[in-house]
C-alpha positions in Angstrom: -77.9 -102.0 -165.6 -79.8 -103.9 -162.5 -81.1 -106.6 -165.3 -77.2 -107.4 -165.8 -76.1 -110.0 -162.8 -72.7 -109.1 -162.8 -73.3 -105.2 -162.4 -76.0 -105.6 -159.9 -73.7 -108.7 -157.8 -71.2 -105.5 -158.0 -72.8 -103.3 -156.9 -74.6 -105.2 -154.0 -71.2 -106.2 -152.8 -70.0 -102.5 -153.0 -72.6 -101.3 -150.8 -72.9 -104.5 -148.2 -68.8 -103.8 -148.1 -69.7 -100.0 -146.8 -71.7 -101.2 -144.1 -69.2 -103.2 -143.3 -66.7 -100.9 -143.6 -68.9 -98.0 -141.4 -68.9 -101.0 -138.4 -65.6 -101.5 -138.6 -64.9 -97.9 -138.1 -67.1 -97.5 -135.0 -65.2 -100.1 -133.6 -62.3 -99.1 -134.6 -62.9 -95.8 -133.0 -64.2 -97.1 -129.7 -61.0 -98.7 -129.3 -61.7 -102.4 -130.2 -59.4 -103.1 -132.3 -56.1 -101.2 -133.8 -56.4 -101.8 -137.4 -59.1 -101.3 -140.0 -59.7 -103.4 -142.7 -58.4 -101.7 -145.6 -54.5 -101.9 -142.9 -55.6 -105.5 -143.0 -55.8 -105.7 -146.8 -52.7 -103.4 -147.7 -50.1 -105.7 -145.3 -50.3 -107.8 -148.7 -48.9 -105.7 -150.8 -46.5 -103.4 -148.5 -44.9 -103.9 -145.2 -46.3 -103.6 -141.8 -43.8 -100.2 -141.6 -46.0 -98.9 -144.3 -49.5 -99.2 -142.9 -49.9 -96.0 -141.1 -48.7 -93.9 -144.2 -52.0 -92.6 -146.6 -51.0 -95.2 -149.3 -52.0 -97.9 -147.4 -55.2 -96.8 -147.5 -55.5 -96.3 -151.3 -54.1 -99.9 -152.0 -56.4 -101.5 -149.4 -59.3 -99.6 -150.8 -58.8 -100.5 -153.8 -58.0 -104.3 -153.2 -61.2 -104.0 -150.8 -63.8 -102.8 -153.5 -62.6 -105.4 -155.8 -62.6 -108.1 -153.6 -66.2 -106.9 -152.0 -67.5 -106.8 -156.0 -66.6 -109.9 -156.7 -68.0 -111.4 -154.0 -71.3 -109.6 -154.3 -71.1 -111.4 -157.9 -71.1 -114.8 -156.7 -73.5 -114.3 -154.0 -76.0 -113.0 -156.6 -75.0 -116.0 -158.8 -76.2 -118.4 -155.7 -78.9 -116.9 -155.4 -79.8 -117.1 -158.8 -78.9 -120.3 -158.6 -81.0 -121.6 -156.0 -84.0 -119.0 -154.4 -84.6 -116.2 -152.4 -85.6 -118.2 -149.1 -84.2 -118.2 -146.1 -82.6 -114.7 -147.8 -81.0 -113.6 -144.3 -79.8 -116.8 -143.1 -78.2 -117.0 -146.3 -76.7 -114.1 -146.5 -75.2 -114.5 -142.6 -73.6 -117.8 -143.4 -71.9 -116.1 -146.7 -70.5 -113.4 -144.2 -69.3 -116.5 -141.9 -67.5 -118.5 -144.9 -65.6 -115.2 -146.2 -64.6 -114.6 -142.8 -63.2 -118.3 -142.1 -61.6 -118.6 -145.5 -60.4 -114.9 -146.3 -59.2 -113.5 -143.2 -59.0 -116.3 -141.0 -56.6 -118.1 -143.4 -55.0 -115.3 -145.2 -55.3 -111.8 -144.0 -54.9 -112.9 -140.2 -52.1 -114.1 -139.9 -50.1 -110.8 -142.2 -51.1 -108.6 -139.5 -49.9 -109.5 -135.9 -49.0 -112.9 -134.4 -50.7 -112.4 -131.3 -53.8 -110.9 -132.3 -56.0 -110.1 -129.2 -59.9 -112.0 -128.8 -61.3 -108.4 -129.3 -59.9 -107.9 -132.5 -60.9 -111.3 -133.9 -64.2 -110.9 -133.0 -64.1 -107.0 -134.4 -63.8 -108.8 -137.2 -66.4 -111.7 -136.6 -68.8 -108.7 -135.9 -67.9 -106.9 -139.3 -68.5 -110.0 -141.7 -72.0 -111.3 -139.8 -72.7 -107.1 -140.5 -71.3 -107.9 -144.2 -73.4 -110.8 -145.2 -76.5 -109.8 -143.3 -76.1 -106.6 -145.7 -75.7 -108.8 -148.8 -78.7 -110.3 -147.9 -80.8 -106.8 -147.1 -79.4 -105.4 -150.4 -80.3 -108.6 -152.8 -84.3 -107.9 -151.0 -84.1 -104.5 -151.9 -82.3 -105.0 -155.7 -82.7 -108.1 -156.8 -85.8 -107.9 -158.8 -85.9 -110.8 -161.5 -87.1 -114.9 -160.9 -84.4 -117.3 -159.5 -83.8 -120.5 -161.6 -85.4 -122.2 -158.6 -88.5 -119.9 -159.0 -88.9 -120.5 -162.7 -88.3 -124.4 -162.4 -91.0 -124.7 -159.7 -93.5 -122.1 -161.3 -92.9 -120.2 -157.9 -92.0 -116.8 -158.6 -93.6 -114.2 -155.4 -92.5 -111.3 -157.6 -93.7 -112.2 -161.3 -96.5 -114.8 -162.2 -94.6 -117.1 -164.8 -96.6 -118.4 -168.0 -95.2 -121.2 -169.7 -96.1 -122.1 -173.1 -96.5 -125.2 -172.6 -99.3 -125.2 -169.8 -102.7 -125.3 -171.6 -105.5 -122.2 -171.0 -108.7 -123.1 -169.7 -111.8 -122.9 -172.1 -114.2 -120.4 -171.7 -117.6 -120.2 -173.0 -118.6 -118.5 -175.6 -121.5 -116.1 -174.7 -123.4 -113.5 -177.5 -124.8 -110.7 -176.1 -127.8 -108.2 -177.6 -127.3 -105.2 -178.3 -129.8 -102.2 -177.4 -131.5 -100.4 -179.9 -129.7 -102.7 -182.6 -132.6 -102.9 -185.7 -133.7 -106.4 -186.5 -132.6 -107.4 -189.7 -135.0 -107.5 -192.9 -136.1 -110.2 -194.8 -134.7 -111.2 -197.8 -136.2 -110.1 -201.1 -136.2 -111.8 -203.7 -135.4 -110.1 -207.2 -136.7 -111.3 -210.2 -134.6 -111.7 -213.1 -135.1 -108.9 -216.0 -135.3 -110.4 -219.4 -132.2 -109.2 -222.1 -134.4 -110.2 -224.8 -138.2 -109.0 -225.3 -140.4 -112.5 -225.4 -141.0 -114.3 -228.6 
């Protein structure tokens, strides 16, 4: 199931979003902000009356997983893309762009007008946490050559062959064997006569 890029972007997006998820909570509980995510994620489909109710909490889950499983996909499919280097920094900026795109320009502003400087960096805090995740669980996972590592013959996890590369020549070398009997020489038969001599 791990060879498949979409299963394994899944599920590394799955697990990098319960990280997430288990940050956002402590935060949550020390008071630092009023919502979690899956509140955040559930304003989009109910209203802002609903979001204490259990429901919220299913449909936010639910929209959660499937938005953390896609993302895992595409991050995977980057990093097939390109290589494993720089795996972190990589994985911190992907936190950053979901949280400027997603929830800075869409799920901020369905929450609260005024939303406090605590609560936005809650939220800064959770997606670094996110992508820094992504990152530790592609390491951990990710087990096959990158395009990048196949083009440049570069792979730290499998030594590619090509077919095309030539193999050195070795020499050929003969070696005796102990105890071997030397062969005998050839005798030589003499033909019988058919016919008795005339």
């Amino acid at each position: 199931m791990l060879k498949d890029k979409i299963m394994l972007g899944a599920i590394i997006g799955i697990l990098a979003n319960g990280v997430k998820l288990t940050a956002n909570y402590i935060m949550y509980s020390l008071g630092w902000t009023s919502v979690i995510f899956w509140q955040i994620v559930a304003v989009r489909f109910i209203g802002e009356k609903d979001l204490s109710k259990p429901i919220a909490l299913v449909i936010g889950g639910a929209a959660d997983l499937v938005t953390s499983a896609a993302l895992g996909v595409s991050f995977v499919l980057f990093i097939l893309i390109f290589s494993r280097k720089f795996l972190f920094i990589k994985g911190l900026g992907y936190g950053l762009l979901i949280w400027a795109i997603l929830f800075g320009a869409f799920l901020g502003q369905s929450v609260e007008t005024d939303v406090p400087p605590l609560g936005i960096i809650v939220t800064l805090i959770a997606h670094s946490i996110y992508g820094l995740s992504l990152g530790l669980f592609t390491l951990l996972l990710y087990k096959d050559e990158t395009l990048s590592e196949v083009a440049n013959n570069d792979a730290p996890l499998f030594k590619i062959k090509s077919a095309f590369l030539p193999e050195p020549a070795y020499k050929l070398r003969s070696f005796k064997i102990k105890g071997a009997k030397k062969p005998s020489k050839p005798q030589k038969i003499k033909p019988k006569k058919l016919f008795g001599d005339k």
